[in-house]
C-alpha positions, 0 to 999 in steps of 0.5 A: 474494442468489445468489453465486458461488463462484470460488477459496480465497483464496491465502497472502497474501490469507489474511494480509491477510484475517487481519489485517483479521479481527483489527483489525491493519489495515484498507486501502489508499487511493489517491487523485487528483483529477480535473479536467474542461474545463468546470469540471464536478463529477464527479456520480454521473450521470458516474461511476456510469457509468464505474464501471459500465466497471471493474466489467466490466474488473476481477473484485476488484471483485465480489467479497466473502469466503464464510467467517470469515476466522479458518476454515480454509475462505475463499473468494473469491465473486462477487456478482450485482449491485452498488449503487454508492449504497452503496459511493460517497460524495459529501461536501461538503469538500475535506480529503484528509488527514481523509478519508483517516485515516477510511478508515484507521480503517474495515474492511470487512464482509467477508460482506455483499452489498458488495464489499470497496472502497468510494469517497468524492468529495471537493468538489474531485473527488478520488476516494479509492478504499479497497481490502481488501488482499487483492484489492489492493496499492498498484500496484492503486490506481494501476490504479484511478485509471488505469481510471477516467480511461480511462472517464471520457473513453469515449464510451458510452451513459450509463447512471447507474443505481446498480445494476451486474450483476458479470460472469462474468471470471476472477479472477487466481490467488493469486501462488503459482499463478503463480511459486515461492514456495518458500523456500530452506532457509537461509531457512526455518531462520534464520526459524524460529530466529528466532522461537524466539531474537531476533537481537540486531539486533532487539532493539536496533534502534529500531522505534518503540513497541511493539505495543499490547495492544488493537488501535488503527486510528487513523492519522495521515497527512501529505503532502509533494510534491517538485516536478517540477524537484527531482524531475526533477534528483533522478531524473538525480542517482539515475541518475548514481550508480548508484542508484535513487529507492527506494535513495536515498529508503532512504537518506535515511530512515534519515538522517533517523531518525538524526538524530531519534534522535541524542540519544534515551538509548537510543542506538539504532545501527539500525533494522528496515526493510521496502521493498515489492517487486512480484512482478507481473513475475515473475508476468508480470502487468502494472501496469494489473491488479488483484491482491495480489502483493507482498513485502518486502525486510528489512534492518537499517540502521546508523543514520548521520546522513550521506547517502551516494550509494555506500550508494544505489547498494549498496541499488540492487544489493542490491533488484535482487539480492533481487527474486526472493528475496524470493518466499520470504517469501510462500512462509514463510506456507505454514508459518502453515497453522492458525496465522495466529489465534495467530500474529498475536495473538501479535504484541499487545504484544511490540516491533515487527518494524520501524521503517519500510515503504518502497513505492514505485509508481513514476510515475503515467502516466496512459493517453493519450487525448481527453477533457475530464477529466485527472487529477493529485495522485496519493497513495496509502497504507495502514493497517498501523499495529497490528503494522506498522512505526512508520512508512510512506513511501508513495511516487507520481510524479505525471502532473506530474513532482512526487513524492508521498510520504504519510507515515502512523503509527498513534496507539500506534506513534510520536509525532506529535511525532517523525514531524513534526520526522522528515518537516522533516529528511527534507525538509531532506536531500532539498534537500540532497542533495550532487551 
């Protein structure tokens, strides 16, 4: 099959495509479900077309990698066709949580003629769309999911046909084509420094278990929906102090892991925290576009059992403060030329960098539009349980007002048990939260 050479892949799809080389993750998955009028199945007569549409609107969705993903030579390549009976399931049961965790445990094979995303349908219309994270973040899920609603209430010659020709679109540049990414010096030296000497902060800080020796992909995933009246009382409380849903949601978090490890006899005092931080605004790249262009935010938080609105709203200043700084941590990966290999399997049995990764997408609104399907219950979440953070709190605003939060853990990172009795406390925080 004739491809199409197109670019090298950029600083953070090398880190994604290393990392799913090496069984350190797998993908990201987002998923709505889908309700039509008349009660109507989505069959593959309906949504094949209406794939047919996304593929000629996104360019991530035709392409694969040229190149083994450890080589110093990868590239992004278009394939000619795509065969969407190989790429969409139909199954026949309706448990988002299994399918979900399947998806987790599944890489992609990367230099076959298949693209790296992949669909599965569930019986009650939920559409699971599976993403190498090198062509997609969690924004680009929603993106997706937004794209297909819109196709599916288009008006076109039905053509269900499993085999789609890829178009001839541009695909977006990597992120450090697009906006400074340098870091600055300070940055840089305390980095380095800190991969020869470990702060005390992280070595003492609880991150869970340690990475395993042997790659584990087994994920765990549990959901929890706040319903629109709380959630909507919830966002106006955020406002009134200052603070943001992301700062406060931070907040409760580490509450909650507080108060989980309040009589553990390590007596942990802090913990290691990521939270996500899109760069597509500085890049000047809308929300409705499919790319990987995000970055973290890392903080080492005291772990205090009591939730408080002014910590929030500090939170809430330094995340907007850190927004264009945290380009730097993507411009870091330019000093891991020739070394993501050693450098990620270094990783495999050392302590863990973090405790919990926070990502917030922010409110799920779908395009407005006639048609006879809409779409709700909107989750989404990601693999990154080997050498990620013990935990991941993945969070959407549902088209309904509610709020969508997926909790997912690997099988070597933390104790089912814990993350259980860990998303009661969060939960019981949440309703408790003072005025």
């Amino acid at each position: 099959m004739s491809t199409t050479r197109l670019r090298q892949i950029g600083l953070l799809e090398r880190y994604s495509a290393t990392r799913n080389f090496l069984i350190l993750d797998s993908c990201v998955v987002s998923s709505a479900r889908y309700t039509a009028g008349d009660g109507s199945p989505l069959s593959a007569e309906t949504l094949f077309p209406a794939l047919q549409i996304l593929i000629e609107t996104h360019a991530p969705l035709g392409v694969r990698f040229e190149g083994r993903e450890d080589g110093s030579d990868v590239a992004f390549v278009r394939l000619p066709t795509l065969d969407l009976s190989r790429i969409v399931t139909f199954s026949r049961h309706k448990n988002l949580r299994g399918a979900m965790e399947k998806h987790f445990a599944q890489g992609f094979d990367t230099q076959s003629d298949t693209p790296l995303w992949r669909l599965e349908v569930l019986s009650d219309n939920t559409v699971l769309f599976a993403v190498h994270h090198a062509i997609g973040d969690g924004l680009s899920g929603a993106a997706f999911h937004k794209s297909l609603i819109h196709a599916l209430r288009a008006s076109r010659p039905l053509n269900s046909s499993p085999r789609v020709a890829v178009p001839d679109i541009p695909l977006l540049a990597p992120i450090e084509d697009l906006t400074d990414v340098k870091p600055s010096l300070i940055k840089f030296g305390r980095e380095v420094y800190r991969t020869i000497v470990p702060s005390s902060k992280a070595r003492s800080a609880w991150t869970g278990h340690p990475v395993p020796e042997v790659p584990n992909l087994e994920t765990h995933v549990r959901f929890l929906t706040l319903p629109a009246l709380d959630t909507k009382d919830f966002s106006a409380a955020c406002r009134s102090h200052q603070a943001s849903v992301t700062s406060v949601l931070y907040v409760l978090t580490v509450c909650a892991l507080a108060r989980l490890l309040a009589n553990d006899p390590a007596h942990y005092k802090t913990t290691s925290a990521n939270v996500a931080i899109s760069l597509r605004g500085i890049a000047g790249i809308a929300d409705d576009v499919m790319c990987n262009y995000v970055s973290l935010h890392h903080t080492f938080p005291s772990l205090d059992t009591e939730f408080s609105w002014e910590h929030a709203a500090r939170y809430a200043a330094e995340l907007q403060q850190k927004k264009h700084k945290s380009r730097g941590v993507v411009g870091l990966l330019r000093f891991l030329t020739g070394r993501y290999v050693d450098y990620m399997s270094d990783l495999l049995g050392k302590k863990r960098e973090a405790g919990f990764v926070l990502s917030n997408l922010g409110r799920f609104q779908a395009p407005p539009g006639e048609g006879q399907w809409s779409i709700g219950e909107v989750f989404f979440g990601q693999c990154d349980v080997v050498v990620g953070a013990a935990f991941s709190m993945n969070v959407v605003g549902d088209p309904s007002g509610a709020l969508n939060i997926s909790f997912t853990w690997g099988e070597t990172s933390v104790e089912g048990t814990s993350m259980e009795t860990f998303i009661s406390i969060f939960q019981k925080l949440f309703h408790s939260l003072p005025a």
